[in-house]
Structures are given as C-alpha cells and as structure tokens.
C-alpha positions as CSV (number, residue, x, y, z in Angstrom):
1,X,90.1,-54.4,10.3
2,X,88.1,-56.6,7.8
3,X,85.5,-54.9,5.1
4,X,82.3,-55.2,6.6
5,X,80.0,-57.0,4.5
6,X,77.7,-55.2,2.6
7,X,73.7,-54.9,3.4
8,X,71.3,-54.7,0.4
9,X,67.8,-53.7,0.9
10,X,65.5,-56.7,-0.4
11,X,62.7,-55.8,-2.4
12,X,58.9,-56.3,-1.4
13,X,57.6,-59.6,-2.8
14,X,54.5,-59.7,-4.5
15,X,51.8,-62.2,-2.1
16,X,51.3,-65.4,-3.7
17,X,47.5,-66.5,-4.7
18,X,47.1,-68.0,-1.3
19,X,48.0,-65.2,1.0
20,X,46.2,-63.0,-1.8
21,X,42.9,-65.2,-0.6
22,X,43.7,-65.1,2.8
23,X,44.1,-61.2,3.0
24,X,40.7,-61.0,1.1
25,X,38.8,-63.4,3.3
26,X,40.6,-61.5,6.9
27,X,38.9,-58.0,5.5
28,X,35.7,-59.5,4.6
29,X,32.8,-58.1,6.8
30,X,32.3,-60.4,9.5
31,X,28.7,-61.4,10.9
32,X,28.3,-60.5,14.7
33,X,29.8,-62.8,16.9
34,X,31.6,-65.1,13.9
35,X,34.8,-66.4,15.4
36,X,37.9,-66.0,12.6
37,X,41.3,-66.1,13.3
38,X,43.0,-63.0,12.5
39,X,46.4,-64.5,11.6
40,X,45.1,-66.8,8.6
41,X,41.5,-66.0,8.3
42,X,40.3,-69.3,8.9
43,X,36.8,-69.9,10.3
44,X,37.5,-73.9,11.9
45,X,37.4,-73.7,15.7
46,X,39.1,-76.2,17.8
47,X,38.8,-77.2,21.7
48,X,40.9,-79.5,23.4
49,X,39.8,-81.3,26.6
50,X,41.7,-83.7,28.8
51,X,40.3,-86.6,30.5
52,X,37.2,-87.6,28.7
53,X,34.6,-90.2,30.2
54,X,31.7,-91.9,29.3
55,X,29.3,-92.6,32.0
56,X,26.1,-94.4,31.5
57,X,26.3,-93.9,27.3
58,X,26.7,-90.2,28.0
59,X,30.1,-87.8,27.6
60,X,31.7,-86.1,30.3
61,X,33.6,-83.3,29.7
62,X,37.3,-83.3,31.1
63,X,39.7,-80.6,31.7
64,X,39.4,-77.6,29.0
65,X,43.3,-77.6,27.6
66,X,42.3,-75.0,24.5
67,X,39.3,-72.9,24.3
68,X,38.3,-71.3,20.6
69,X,41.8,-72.0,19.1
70,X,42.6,-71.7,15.2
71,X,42.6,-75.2,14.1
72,X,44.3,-74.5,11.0
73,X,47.1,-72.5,12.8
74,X,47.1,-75.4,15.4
75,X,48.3,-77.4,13.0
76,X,51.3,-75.6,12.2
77,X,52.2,-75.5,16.1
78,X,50.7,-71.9,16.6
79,X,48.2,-71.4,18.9
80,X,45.9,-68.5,18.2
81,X,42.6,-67.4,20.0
82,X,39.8,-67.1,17.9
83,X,38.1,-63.4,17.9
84,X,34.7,-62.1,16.4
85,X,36.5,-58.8,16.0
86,X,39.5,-57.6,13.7
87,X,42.4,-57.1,15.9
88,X,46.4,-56.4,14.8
89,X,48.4,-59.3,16.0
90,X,52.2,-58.4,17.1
C-alpha cells in the first residue's frame, strides 16, 4: 500500500473588511418588520413577475416568479428569502 497523504489542519482566516461590515450590519438591531437578508445583510428587496401588461396606461401585474428575494444575493445566483427576524441559515 501507498502512504496516505497527509491532512493539515488550516488555520482560521481573519474576515476581510467587507465581511467585517457585513457581520456588523447582520447583528445590528433591526426595526420591526425591516426585511434583511440574513446571509449578506443586505436591505434591497427584489420581486420577479412574469407576464406583464399594460392595459389602458395602467400595469397589470403577471405571475409572481420571486416574492421578497435578496437582490444582492440574486445576483450571485442565490436565492434567499428576505426575513424581518434573525434566523441561522444551514
């Protein structure tokens, strides 16, 4: 039998300025019913709707696709509810 390779324990990283901000802002006291994402801490809300119309000058709404979604973590390609309370996400 071959050595098996050795494993090395990597050492915690310090967070870099921008997760340091984003930690801060996620444990800030939020205002009742203030929707913030709990993954980045971002307060931008996003809602995607399907099949638009305007009828006589005014908007009618489509089918609701995404309800209250993170629009920075949308971005990225993660979709993440938005919640006026701090919850752990798995």
């Amino acid at each position: 039998m071959a050595d098996a390779p050795k494993l090395h324990v990597v050492p915690a990283v310090k967070p870099t300025a921008k997760e340091q901000t984003a930690l801060r802002i996620k444990r800030m006291p939020r205002p009742d019913g203030l929707l913030q994402c709990n993954r980045c801490g971002s307060r931008t809300v996003l809602n995607t709707e399907n099949g638009v119309t305007v009828k006589n000058g005014r908007r009618r709404a489509g089918t609701k696709i995404d309800k209250d979604v993170c629009a920075d973590c949308y971005k990225r390609g993660v979709i993440v509810p938005m919640q006026t309370e701090l919850k752990p996400i798995d």
